[in-house]
C-alpha positions as a printed Julia matrix, in Angstrom:
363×3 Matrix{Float64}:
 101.0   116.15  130.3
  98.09  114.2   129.86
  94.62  115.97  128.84
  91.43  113.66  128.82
  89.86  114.45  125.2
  86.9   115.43  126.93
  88.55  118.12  128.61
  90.51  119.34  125.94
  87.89  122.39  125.39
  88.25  123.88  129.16
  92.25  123.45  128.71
  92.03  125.19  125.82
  89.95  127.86  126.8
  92.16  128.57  130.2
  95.18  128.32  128.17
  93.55  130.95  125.7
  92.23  133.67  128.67
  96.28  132.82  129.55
  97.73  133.77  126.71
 100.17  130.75  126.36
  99.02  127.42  124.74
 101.63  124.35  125.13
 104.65  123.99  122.56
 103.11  120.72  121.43
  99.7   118.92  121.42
 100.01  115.75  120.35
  96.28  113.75  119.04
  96.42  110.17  119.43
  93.48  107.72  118.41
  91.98  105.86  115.45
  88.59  107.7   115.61
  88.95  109.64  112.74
  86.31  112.24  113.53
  87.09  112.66  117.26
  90.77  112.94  116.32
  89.49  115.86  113.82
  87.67  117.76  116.1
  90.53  117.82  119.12
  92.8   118.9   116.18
  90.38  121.54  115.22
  89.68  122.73  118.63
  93.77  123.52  118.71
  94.03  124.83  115.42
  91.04  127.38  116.65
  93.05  128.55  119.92
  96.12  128.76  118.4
  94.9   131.11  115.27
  93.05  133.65  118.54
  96.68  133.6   119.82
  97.67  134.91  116.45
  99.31  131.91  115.02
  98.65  133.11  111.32
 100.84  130.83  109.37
 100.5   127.21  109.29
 102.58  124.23  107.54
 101.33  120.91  106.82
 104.05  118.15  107.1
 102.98  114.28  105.98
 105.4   111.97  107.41
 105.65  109.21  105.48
 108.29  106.26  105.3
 110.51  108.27  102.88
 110.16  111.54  105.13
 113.55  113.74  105.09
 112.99  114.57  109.03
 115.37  117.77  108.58
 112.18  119.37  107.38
 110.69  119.56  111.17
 113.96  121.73  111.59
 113.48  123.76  108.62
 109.89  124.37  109.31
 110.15  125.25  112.88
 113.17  127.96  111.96
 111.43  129.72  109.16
 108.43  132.39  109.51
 106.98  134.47  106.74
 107.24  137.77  106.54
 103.91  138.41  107.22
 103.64  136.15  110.54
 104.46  136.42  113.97
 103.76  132.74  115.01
 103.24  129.48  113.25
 101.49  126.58  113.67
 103.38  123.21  112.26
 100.85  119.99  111.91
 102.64  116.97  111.84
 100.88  114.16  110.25
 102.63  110.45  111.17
  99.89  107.67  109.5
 101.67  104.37  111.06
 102.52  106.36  113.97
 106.03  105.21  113.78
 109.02  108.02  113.06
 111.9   105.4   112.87
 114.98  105.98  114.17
 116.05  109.69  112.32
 112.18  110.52  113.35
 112.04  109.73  117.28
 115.27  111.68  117.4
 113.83  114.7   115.63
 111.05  114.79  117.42
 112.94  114.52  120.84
 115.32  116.92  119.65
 112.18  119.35  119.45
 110.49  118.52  122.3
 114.19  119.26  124.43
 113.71  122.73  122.86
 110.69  123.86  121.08
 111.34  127.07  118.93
 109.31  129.98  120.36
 106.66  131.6   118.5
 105.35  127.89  117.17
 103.24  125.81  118.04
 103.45  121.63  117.0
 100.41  119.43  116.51
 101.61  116.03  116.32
  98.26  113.62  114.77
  99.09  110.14  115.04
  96.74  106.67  115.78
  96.43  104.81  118.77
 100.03  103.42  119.69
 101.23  100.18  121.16
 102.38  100.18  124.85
 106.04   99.49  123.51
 105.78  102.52  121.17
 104.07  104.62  123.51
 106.65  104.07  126.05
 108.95  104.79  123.57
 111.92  107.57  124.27
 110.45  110.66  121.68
 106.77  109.5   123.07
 107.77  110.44  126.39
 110.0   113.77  125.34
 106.64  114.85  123.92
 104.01  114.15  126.37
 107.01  115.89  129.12
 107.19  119.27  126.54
 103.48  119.19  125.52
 100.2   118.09  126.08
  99.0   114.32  124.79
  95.26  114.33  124.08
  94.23  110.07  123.86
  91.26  110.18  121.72
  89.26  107.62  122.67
  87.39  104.85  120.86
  83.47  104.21  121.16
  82.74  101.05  121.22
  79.73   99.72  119.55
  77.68   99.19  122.8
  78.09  102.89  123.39
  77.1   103.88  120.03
  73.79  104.96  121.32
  75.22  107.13  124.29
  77.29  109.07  122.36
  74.38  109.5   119.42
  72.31  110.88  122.28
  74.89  113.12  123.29
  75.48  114.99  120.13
  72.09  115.34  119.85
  72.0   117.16  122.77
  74.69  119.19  121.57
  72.46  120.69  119.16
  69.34  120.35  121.83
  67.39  117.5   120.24
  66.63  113.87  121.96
  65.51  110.91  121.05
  63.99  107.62  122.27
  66.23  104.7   122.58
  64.91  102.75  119.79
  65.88  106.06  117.74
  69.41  105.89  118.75
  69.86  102.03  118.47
  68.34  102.51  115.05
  71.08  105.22  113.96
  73.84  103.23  115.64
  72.99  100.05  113.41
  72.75  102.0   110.21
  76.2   103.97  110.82
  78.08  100.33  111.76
  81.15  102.4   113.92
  81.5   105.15  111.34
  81.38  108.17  113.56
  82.14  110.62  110.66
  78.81  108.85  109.08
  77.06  109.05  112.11
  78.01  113.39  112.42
  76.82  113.56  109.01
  73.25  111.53  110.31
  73.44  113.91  113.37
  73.93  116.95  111.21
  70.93  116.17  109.06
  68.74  115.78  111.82
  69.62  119.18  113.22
  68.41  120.47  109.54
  65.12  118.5   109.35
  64.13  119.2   112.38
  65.32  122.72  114.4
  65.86  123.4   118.08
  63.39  125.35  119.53
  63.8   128.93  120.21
  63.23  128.07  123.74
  66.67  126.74  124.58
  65.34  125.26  127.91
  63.83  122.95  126.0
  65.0   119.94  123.49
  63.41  119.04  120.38
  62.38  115.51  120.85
  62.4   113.19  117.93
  60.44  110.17  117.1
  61.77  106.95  115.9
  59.58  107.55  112.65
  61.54  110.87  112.23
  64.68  109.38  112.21
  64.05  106.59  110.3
  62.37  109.09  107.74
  65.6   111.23  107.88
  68.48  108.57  108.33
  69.75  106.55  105.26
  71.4   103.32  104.55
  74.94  105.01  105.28
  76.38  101.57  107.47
  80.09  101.5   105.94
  81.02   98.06  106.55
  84.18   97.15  106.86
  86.44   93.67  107.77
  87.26   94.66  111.14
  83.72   95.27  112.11
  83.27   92.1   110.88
  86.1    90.51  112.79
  84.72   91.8   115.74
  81.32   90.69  115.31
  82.71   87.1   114.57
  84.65   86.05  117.18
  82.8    88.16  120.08
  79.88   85.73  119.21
  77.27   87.71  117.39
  76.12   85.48  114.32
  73.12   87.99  113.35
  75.34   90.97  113.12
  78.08   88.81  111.44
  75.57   87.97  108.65
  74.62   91.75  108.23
  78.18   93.18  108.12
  79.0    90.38  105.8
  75.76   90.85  103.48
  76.81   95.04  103.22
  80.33   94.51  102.36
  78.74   92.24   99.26
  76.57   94.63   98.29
  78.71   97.56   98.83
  81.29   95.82   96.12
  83.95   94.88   98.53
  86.54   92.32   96.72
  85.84   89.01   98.29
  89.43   87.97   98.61
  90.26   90.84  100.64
  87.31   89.32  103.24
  87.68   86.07  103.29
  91.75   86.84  103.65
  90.51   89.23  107.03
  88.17   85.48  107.86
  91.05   83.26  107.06
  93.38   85.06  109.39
  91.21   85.31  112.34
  91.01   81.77  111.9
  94.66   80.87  112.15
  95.52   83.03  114.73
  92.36   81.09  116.84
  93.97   78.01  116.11
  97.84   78.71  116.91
  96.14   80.65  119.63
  94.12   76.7   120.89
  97.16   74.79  120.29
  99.07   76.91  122.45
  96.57   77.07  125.49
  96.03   73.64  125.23
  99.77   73.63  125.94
  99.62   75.56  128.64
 100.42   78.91  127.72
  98.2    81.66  128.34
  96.94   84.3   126.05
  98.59   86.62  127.66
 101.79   85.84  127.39
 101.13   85.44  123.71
  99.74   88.61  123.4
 103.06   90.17  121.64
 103.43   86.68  119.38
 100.4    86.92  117.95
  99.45   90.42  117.66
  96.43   90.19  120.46
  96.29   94.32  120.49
  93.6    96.07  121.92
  90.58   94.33  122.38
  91.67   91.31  119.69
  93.09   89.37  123.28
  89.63   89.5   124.49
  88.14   88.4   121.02
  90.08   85.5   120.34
  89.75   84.19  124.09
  85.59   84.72  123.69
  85.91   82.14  120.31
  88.55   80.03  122.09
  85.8    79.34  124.78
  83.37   78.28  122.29
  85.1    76.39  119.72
  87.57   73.15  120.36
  90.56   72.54  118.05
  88.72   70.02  115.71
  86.07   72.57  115.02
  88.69   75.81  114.34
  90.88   73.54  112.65
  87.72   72.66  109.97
  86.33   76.32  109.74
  89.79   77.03  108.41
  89.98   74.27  106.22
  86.49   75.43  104.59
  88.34   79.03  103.68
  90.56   76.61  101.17
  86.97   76.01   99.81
  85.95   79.28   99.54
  89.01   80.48   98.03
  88.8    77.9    95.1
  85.05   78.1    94.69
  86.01   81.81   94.26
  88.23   81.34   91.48
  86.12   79.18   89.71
  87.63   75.85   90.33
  86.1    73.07   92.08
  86.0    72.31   96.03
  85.38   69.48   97.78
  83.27   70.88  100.31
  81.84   73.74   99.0
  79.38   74.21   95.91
  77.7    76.9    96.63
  78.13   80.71   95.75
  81.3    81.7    97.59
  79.72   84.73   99.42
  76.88   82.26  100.79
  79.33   79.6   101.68
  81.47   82.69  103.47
  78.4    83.91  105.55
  77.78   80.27  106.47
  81.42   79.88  107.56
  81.76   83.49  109.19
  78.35   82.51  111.5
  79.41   79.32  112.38
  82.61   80.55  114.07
  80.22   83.3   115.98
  77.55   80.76  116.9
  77.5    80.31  120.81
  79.16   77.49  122.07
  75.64   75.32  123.13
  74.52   75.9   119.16
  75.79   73.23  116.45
  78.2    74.88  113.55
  76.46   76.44  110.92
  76.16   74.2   107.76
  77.24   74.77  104.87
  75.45   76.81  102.35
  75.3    73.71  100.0
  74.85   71.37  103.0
  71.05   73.16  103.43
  69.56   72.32   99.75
């Protein structure tokens, strides 16, 4: 059964003034905080049905699945029900693990209740045979992921929440700091709600200013490499430059970025070679890992850089990597986090704009 996360909270509640939750809720996404709260919102149900005893079970590659078994068979003394959290990371049980989990979802063990927290899964996985058992025994709650254009909308609507608005300029300001970190971006919220209380009147919202928020909301962007993937091949040099100018200043190890460049790179220009072939993207979704949004990504920098130009972006991440280490390049002198903004921008610049030079091209 399929539960939009958004309506989680009425399902719950119905299911509560019931008396009977569903054997298994399984929370799939890779929004950590939204994930958190759908799992919390469960957890919360299931201890006002009087599930009082609760195991944690961390499924990791080495996981001895017999332990679902043993978990599901044994209650304390002291317990009527129990809650069993299953925690799957790479969202992939293996063989012994899909038939464990089917095996429960044929016949879940009365008095207990399963949360099953894995990320967002393939379409292969998803339509996998103890995927399927599942979402027939339980309930499958798809949390979903906010994209950065939305980042404002859903800012605006936890401040509701806690009956506080704000102008857009507020929001857009909050959105930019927190870079896609939503559990950053509850923390902001939750500050706010401090600095600045509701009114008593709860007709009304407390509306903040953009000085406010600025005053309140710090530097908290955690910048990471996908952000930064993103940002480079959907064509946004300015924001490119930004994520790449936090991770530096955050300490990030520059290998591990320009590796997350480098790769973005090739896969653009197996991606060229084949189009220009006459394959489409696709059909080489599955070859080349286009997931997600990433098939969308790699056709926006397709459609504004040829095969010469891809071909001697990734050429200049040779550069990098040996200016890095000390050595000398041919083509690059400058400091290698300069020469790696310079590289990162010129694969985001739109198509009518000339390639970024290089850092040590603009002395």
């Amino acid at each position: 059964m399929q539960i939009r996360a958004d309506a989680l909270v009425a399902h719950l509640g119905g299911a509560t003034r019931k008396g009977a939750l569903a054997p298994i809720y399984v929370v799939s996404g890779d929004e950590a905080l939204l994930a958190l709260e759908a799992a919390d919102a469960i957890r919360a149900a299931a201890r006002t049905l009087g599930f009082s005893e609760r195991e944690v079970l961390h499924a990791d590659a080495r996981y001895d699945w017999s332990e679902l078994a043993q978990a599901a068979q044994g209650l304390s003394l002291f317990a009527s029900r129990k809650l069993i959290e299953l925690r799957l990371p790479n969202g992939k049980p293996g063989k012994d693990g899909g038939e464990a989990l089917a095996r429960f979802a044929a016949a879940p063990p009365p008095d207990t209740l399963l949360i099953v927290s894995l990320p967002k899964l393939d379409r292969r996985t998803r339509e996998s045979a103890w995927a399927v058992a599942l979402d027939r025994a339980g309930a499958w709650i798809e949390v979903p992921t906010v994209e950065r254009s939305a980042l404002p909308g859903w800012i605006g609507q936890r401040l509701a929440r806690q009956q506080q608005g704000a102008p857009r300029e507020a929001l857009d300001f909050i959105a930019e700091r927190i870079e896609g970190n939503l559990l950053a971006a509850h923390q902001e919220i939750s500050k706010l709600a401090l600095l600045y209380p509701a009114p008593v009147d709860q007709e009304r919202l407390r509306e903040l200013t953009l000085d406010e928020v600025r005053d309140a909301v710090l530097n908290v962007a955690r910048y990471d490499v996908f952000k930064l993937q993103e940002a480079m091949l959907g064509g946004d040099p300015g924001r490119t430059a930004q994520i790449l100018s936090g991770l530096a200043a955050e300490g990030e190890a520059l290998p591990f970025v320009l590796w997350a460049v480098n790769e973005e790179l090739r896969t653009a220009v197996r991606a060229k070679e084949r189009v220009n072939d006459g394959a489409s993207l696709g059909a080489l979704r599955n070859e080349l890992r286009l997931w997600g949004n990433r098939e969308a990504l790699i056709q926006a920098v397709l459609s504004r850089r040829g095969s010469d130009e891809l071909a001697a972006l990734l050429e200049r991440c040779a550069d990098i990597d040996r200016l890095a280490k000390g050595l000398r390049a041919a083509r690059a002198d400058s400091d290698p986090w300069i020469e790696l903004r310079a590289l990162a921008c010129a694969v985001a610049a739109p198509r009518s704009a000339r390639p970024a030079p290089r850092a040590s091209d603009r002395r």
